[in-house]
N, CA and C atoms as an extended XYZ file, in Angstrom:
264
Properties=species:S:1:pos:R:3:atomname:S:1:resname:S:1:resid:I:1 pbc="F F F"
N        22.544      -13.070       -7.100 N   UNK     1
C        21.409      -12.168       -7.039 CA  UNK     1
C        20.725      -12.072       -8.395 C   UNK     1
N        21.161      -12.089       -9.516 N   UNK     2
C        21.108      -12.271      -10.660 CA  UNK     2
C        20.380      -13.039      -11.497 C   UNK     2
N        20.248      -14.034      -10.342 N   UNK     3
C        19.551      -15.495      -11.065 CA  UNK     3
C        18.289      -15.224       -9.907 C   UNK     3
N        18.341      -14.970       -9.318 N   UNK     4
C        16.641      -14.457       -8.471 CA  UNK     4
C        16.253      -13.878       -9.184 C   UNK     4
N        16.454      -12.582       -9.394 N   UNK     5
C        16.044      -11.812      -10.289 CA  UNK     5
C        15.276      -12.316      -12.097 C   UNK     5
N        15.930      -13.283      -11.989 N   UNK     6
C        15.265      -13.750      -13.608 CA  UNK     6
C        14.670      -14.888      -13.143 C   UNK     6
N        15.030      -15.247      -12.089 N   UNK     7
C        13.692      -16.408      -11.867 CA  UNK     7
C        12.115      -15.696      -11.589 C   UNK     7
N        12.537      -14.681      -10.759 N   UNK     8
C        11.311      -13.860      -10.302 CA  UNK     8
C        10.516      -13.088      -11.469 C   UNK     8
N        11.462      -13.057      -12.112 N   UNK     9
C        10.600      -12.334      -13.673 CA  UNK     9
C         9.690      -13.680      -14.736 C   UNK     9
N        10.139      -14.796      -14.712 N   UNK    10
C         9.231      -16.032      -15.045 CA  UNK    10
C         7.908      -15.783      -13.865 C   UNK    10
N         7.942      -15.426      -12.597 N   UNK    11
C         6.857      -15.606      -11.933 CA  UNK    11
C         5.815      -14.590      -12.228 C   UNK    11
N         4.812      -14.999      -12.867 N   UNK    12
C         3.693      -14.062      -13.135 CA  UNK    12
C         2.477      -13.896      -12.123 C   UNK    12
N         2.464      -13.629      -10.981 N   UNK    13
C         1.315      -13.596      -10.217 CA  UNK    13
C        -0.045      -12.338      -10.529 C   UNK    13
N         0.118      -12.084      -11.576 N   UNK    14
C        -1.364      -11.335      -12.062 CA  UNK    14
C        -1.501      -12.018      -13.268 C   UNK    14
N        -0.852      -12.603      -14.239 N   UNK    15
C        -0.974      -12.531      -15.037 CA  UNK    15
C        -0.392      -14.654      -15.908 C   UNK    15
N        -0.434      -15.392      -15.279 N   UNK    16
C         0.342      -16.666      -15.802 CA  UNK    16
C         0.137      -16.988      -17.121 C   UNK    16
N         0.746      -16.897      -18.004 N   UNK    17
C         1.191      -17.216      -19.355 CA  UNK    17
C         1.088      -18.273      -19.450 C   UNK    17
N         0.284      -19.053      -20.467 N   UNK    18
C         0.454      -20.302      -20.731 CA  UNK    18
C         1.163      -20.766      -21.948 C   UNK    18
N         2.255      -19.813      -22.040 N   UNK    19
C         3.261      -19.954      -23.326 CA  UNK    19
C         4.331      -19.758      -22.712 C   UNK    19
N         4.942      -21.555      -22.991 N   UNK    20
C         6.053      -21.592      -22.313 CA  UNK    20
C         7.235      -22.060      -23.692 C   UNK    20
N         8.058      -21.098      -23.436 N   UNK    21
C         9.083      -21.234      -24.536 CA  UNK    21
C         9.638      -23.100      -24.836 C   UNK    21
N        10.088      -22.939      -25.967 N   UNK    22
C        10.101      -23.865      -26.391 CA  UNK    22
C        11.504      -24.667      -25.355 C   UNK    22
N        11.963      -25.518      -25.329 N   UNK    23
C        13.700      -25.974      -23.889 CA  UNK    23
C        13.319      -25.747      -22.630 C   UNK    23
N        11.763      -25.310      -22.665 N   UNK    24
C        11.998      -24.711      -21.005 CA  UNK    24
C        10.518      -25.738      -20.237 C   UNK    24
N        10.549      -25.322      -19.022 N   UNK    25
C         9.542      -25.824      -18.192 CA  UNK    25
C         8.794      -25.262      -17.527 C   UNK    25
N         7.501      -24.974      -16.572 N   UNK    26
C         7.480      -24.301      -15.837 CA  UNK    26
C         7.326      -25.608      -14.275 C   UNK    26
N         7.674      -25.009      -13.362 N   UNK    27
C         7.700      -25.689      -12.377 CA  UNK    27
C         6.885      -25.095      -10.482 C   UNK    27
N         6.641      -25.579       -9.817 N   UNK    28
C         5.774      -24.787       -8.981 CA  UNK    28
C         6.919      -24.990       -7.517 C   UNK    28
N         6.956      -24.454       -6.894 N   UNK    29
C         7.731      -24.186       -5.828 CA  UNK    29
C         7.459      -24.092       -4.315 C   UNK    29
N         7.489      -24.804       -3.212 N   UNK    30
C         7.421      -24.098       -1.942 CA  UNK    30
C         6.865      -25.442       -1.148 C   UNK    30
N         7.003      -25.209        0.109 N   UNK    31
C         6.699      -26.047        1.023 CA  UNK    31
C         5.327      -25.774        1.822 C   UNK    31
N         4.524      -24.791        1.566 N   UNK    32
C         3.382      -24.268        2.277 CA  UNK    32
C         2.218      -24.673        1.285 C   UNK    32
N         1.008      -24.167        1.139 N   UNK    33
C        -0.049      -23.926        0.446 CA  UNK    33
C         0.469      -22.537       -0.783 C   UNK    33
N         1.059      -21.970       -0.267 N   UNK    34
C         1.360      -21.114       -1.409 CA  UNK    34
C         3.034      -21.216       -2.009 C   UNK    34
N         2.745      -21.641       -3.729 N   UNK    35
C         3.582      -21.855       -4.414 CA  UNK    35
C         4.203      -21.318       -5.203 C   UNK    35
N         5.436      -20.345       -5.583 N   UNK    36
C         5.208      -20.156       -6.577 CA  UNK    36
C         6.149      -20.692       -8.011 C   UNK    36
N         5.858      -20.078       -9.006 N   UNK    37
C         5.902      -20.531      -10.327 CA  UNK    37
C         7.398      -19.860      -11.245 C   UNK    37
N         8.255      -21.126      -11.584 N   UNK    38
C         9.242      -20.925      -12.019 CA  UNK    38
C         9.880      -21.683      -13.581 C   UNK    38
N        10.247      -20.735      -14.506 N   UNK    39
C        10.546      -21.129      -15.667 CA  UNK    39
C        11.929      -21.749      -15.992 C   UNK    39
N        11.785      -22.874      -15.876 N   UNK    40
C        13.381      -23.815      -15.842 CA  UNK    40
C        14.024      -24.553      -17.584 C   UNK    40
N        14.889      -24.239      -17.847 N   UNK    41
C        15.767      -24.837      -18.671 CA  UNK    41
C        15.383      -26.764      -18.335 C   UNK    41
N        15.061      -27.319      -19.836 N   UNK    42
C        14.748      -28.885      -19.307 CA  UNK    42
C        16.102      -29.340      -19.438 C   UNK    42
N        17.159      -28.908      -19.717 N   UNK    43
C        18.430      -29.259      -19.475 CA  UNK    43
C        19.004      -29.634      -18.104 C   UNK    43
N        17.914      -28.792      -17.104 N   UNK    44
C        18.228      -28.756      -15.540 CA  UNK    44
C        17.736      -30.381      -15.175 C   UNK    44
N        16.969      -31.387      -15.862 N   UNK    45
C        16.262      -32.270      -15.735 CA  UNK    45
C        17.605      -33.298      -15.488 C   UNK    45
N        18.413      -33.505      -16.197 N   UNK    46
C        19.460      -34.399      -16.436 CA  UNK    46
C        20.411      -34.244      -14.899 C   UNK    46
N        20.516      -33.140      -14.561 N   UNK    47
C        21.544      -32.733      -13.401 CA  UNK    47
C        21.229      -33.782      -12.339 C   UNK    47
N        21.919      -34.266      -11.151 N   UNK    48
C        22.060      -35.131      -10.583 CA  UNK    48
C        21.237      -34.425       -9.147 C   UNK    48
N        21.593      -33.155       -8.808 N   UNK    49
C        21.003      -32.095       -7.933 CA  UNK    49
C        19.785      -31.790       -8.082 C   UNK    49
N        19.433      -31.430       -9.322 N   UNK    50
C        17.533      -31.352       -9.734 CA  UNK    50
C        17.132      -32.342       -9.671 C   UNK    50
N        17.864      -34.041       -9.998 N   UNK    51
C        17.097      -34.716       -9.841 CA  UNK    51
C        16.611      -35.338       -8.576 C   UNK    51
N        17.399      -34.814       -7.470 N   UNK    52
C        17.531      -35.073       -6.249 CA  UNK    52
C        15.948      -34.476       -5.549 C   UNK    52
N        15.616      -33.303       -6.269 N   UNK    53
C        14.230      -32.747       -6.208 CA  UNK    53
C        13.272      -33.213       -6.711 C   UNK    53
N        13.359      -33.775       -7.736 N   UNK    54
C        12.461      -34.518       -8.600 CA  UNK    54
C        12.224      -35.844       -7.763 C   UNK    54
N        12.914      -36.095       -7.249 N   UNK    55
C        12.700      -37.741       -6.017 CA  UNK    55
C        11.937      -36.884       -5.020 C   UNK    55
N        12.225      -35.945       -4.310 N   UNK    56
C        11.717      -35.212       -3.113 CA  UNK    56
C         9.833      -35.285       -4.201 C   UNK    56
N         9.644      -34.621       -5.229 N   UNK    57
C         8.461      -34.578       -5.604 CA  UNK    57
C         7.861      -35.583       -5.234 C   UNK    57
N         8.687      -36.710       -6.229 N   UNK    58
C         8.012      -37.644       -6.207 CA  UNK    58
C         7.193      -38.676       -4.996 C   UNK    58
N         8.292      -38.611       -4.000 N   UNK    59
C         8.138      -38.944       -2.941 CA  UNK    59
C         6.737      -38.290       -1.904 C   UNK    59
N         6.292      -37.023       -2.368 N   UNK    60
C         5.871      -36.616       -1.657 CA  UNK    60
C         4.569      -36.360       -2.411 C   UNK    60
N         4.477      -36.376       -3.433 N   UNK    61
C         3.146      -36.170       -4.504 CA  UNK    61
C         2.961      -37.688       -5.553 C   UNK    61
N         3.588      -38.593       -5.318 N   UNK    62
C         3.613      -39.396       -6.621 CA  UNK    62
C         3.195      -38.525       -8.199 C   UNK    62
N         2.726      -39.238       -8.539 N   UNK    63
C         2.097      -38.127      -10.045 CA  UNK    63
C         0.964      -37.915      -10.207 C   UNK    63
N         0.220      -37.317       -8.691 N   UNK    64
C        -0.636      -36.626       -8.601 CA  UNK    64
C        -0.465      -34.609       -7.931 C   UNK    64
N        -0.148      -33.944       -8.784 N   UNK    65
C         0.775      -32.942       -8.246 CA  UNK    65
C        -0.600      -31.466       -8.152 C   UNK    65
N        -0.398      -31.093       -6.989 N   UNK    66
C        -2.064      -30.268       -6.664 CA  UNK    66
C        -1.767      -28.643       -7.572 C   UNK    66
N        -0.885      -28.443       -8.286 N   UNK    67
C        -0.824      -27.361       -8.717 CA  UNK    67
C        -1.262      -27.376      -10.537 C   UNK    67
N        -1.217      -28.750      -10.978 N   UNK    68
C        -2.096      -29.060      -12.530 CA  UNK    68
C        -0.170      -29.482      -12.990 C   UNK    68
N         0.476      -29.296      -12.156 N   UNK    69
C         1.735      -29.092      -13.075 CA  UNK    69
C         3.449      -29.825      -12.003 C   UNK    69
N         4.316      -29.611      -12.498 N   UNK    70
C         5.251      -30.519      -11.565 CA  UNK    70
C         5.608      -29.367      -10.448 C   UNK    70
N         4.962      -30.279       -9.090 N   UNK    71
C         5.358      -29.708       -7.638 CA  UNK    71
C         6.870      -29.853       -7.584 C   UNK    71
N         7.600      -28.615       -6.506 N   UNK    72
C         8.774      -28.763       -6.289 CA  UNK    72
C         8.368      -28.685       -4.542 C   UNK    72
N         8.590      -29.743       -3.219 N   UNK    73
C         8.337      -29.202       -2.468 CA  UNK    73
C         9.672      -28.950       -1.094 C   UNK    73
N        10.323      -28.097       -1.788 N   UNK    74
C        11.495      -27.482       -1.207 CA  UNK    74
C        11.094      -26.048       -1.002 C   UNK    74
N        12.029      -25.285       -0.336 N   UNK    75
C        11.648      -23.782       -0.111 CA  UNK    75
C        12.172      -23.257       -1.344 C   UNK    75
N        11.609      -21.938       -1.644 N   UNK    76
C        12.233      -21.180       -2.765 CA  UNK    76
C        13.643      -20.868       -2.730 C   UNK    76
N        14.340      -21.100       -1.318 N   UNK    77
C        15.762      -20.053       -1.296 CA  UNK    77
C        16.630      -21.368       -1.602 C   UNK    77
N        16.015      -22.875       -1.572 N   UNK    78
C        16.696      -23.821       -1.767 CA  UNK    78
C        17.129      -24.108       -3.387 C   UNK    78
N        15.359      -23.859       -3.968 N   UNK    79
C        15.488      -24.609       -5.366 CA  UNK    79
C        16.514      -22.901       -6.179 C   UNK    79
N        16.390      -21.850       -5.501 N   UNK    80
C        17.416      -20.953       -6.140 CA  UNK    80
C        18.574      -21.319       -6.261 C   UNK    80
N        19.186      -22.006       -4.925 N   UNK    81
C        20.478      -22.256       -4.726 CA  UNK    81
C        20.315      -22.780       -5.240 C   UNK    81
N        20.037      -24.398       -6.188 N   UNK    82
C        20.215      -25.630       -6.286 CA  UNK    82
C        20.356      -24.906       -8.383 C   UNK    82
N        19.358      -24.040       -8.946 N   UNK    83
C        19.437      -23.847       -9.795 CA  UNK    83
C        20.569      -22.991      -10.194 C   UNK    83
N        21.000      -21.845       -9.281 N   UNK    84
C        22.029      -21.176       -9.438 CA  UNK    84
C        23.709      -21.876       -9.838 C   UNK    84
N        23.892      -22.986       -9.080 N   UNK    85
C        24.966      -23.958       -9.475 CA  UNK    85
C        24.931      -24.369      -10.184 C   UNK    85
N        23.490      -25.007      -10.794 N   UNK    86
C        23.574      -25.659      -12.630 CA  UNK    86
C        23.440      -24.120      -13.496 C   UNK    86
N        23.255      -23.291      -12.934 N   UNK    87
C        23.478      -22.406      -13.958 CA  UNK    87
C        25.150      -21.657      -14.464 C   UNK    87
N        25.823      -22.341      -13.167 N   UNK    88
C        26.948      -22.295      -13.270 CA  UNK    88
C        27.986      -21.040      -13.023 C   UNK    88
């Protein structure tokens, strides 16, 4: 529950920051028209599980991604789970 919670606090929907800490990423989320926006450790990049998403992107956007930034197009309750285990 813990790690929702601080993912959901990276999501700025009034307000998106375009200052993104220095190790980190931001990433866009969801399987619909509406996405939202999540601040990831680039450490998560290396994992064998994120990268399993990063093929799903790719596969499905090549590196044309409609949000200006890297699509994730899994559901949110997935890429939680998937981040919650590399978070360990």
């Amino acid at each position: 529950m813990a790690i929702r919670q601080m993912l959901r606090r990276s999501l700025s929907n009034e307000r998106r920051s375009t200052e993104v800490p220095k190790g980190h990423l931001v990433v866009y989320v969801g399987e619909s028209d509406q996405k939202k926006r999540f601040l990831i450790p680039l450490s998560y990049l290396n994992h064998p599980s994120f990268q399993e998403l990063l093929c799903q992107a790719e596969e499905e956007f090549g590196f044309h991604h409609p949000m200006g930034g890297l699509t994730i197009p899994c559901s949110e309750e997935l890429f939680i789970d998937v981040t919650s285990y590399l978070r360990g």
